[in-house]
Backbone bond lengths (Angstrom), bond angles and torsions (degrees), N, CA, C in turn:
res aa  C-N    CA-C-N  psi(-1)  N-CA   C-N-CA  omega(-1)  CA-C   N-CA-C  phi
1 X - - - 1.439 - - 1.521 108.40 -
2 X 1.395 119.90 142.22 1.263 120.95 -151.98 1.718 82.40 -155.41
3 X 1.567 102.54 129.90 1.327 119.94 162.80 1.320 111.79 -116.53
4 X 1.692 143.96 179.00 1.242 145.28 133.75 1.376 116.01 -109.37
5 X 1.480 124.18 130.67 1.491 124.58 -162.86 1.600 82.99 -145.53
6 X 1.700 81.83 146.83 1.307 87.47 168.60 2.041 125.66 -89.13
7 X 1.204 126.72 161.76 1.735 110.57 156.46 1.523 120.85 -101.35
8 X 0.920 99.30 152.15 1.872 132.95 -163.19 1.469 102.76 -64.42
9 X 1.026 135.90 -176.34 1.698 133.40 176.32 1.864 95.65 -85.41
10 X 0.981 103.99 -37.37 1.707 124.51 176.94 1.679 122.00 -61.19
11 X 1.364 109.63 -11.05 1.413 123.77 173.52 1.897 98.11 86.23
12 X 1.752 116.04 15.71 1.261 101.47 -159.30 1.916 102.08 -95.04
13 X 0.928 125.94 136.62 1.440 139.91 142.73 1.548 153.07 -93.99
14 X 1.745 89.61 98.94 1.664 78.65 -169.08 1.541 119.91 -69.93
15 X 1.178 118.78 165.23 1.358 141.04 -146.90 1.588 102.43 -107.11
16 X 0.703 146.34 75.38 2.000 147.35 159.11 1.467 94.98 22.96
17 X 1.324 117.60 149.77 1.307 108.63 -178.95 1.771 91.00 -103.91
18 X 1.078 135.84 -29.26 1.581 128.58 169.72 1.537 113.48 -51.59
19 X 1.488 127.37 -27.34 0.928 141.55 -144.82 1.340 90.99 -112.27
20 X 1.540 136.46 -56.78 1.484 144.49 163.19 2.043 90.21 -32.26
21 X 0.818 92.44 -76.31 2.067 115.74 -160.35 1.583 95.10 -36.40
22 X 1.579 114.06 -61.30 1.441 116.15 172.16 1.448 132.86 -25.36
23 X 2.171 94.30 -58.65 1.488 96.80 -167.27 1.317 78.08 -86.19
24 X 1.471 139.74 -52.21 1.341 116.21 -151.66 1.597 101.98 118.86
25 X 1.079 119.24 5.06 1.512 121.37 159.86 1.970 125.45 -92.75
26 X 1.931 83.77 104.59 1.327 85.65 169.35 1.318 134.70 -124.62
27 X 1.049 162.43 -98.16 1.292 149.19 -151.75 1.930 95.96 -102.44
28 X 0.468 163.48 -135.14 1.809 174.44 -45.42 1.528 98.35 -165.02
29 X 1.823 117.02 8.77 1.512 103.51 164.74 1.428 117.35 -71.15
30 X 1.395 103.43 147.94 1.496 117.52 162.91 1.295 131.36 -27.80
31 X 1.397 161.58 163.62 1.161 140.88 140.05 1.789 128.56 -145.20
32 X 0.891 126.49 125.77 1.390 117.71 -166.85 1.694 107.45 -93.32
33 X 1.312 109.79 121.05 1.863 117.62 173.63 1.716 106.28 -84.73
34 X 1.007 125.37 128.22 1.244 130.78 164.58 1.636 97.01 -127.05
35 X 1.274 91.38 168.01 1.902 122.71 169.71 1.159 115.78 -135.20
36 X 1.165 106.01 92.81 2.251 117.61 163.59 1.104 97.50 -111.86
37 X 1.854 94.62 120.32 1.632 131.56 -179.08 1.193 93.65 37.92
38 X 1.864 125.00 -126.23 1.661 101.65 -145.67 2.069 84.87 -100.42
39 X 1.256 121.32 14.21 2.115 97.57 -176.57 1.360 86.98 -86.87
40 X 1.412 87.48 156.01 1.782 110.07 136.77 1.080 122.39 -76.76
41 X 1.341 126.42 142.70 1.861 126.80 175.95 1.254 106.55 -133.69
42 X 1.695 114.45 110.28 1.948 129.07 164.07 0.874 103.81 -95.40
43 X 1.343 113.01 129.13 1.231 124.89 168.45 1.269 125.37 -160.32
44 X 1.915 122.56 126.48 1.573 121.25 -169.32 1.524 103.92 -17.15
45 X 1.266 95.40 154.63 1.817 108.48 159.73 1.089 122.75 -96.60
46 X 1.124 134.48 123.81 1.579 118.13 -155.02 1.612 108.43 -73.36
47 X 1.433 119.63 -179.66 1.548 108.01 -149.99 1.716 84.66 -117.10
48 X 1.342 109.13 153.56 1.738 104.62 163.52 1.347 116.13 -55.70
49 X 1.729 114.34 144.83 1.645 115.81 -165.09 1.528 80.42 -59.98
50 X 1.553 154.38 -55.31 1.401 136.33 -132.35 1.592 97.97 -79.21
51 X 1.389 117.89 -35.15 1.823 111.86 169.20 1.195 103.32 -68.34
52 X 1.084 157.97 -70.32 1.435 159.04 -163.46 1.697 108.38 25.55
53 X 1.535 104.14 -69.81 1.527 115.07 171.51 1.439 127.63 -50.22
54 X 1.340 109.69 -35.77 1.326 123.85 -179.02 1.507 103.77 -68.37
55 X 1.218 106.99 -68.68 1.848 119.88 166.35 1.123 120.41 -2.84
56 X 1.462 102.60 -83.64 1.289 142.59 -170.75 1.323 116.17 -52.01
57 X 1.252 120.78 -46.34 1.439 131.65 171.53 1.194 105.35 -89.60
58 X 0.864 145.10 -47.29 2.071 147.82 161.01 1.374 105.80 -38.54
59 X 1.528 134.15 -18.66 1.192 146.45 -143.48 1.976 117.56 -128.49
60 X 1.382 86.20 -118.97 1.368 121.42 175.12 2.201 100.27 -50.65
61 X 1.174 104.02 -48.69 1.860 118.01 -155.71 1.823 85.74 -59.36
62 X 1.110 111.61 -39.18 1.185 100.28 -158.60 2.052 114.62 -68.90
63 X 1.420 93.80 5.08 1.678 112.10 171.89 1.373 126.42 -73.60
64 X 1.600 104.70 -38.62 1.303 126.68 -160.14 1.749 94.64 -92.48
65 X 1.481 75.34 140.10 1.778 100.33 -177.89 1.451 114.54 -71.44
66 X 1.523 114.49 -46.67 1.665 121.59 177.00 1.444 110.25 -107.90
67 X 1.586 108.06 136.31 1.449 120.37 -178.18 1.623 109.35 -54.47
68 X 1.425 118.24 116.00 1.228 143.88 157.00 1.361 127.91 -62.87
69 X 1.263 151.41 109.59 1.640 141.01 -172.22 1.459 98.76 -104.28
70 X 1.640 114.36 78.34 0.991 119.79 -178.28 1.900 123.92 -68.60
71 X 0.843 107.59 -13.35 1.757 112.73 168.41 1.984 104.36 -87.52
72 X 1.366 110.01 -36.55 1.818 102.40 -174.29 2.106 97.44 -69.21
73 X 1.562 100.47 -28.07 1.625 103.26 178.96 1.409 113.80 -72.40
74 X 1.138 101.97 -35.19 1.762 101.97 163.56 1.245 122.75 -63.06
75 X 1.484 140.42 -73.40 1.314 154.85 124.60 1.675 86.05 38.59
76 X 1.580 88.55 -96.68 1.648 107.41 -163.04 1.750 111.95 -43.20
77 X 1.253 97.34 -27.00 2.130 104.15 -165.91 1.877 71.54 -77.27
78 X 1.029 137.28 -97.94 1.712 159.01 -171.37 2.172 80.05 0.04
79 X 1.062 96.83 -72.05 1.839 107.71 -144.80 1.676 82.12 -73.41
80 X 1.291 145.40 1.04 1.251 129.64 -179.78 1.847 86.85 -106.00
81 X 1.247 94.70 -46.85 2.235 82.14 -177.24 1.386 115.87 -43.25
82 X 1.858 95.95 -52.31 1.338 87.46 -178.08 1.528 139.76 -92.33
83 X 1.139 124.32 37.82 1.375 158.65 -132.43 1.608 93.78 -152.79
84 X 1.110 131.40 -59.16 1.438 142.38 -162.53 1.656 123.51 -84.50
């Protein structure tokens, strides 16, 4: 997916809002700028493993059609690693 946007006097670029919704970047998320060869690359910052839950549901959850209990899914993944 490919947009053309313009930049700001400020070097600022807004972000597609389909394209925000996709990755999951919205207002006061993080973001990491890199440069490979001549692109730019934005992209979320990933969250500390102990937020993960918070994230995720602050985030991404709000995609999914059926309610997820994303901390009892953690739990269970945790007590099967360490079990295994």
């Amino acid at each position: 997916m490919e947009k053309k946007m313009k930049v700001g006097p400020k070097g600022q670029v807004v972000i597609p809002k389909d394209i925000r919704n996709i990755t999951g970047i919205k207002e006061n998320t993080e973001v990491i700028v890199s440069l490979k060869d001549d692109k730019i690359i934005i992209k979320p910052a990933k969250p500390l493993t102990e937020s993960y839950s918070k994230y995720y549901t602050s985030t991404y959850s709000k995609k999914l059609k059926d309610y997820i209990d994303i901390n009892k899914m953690l739990d269970e993944e945790y007590g099967r690693n360490i079990l295994h």
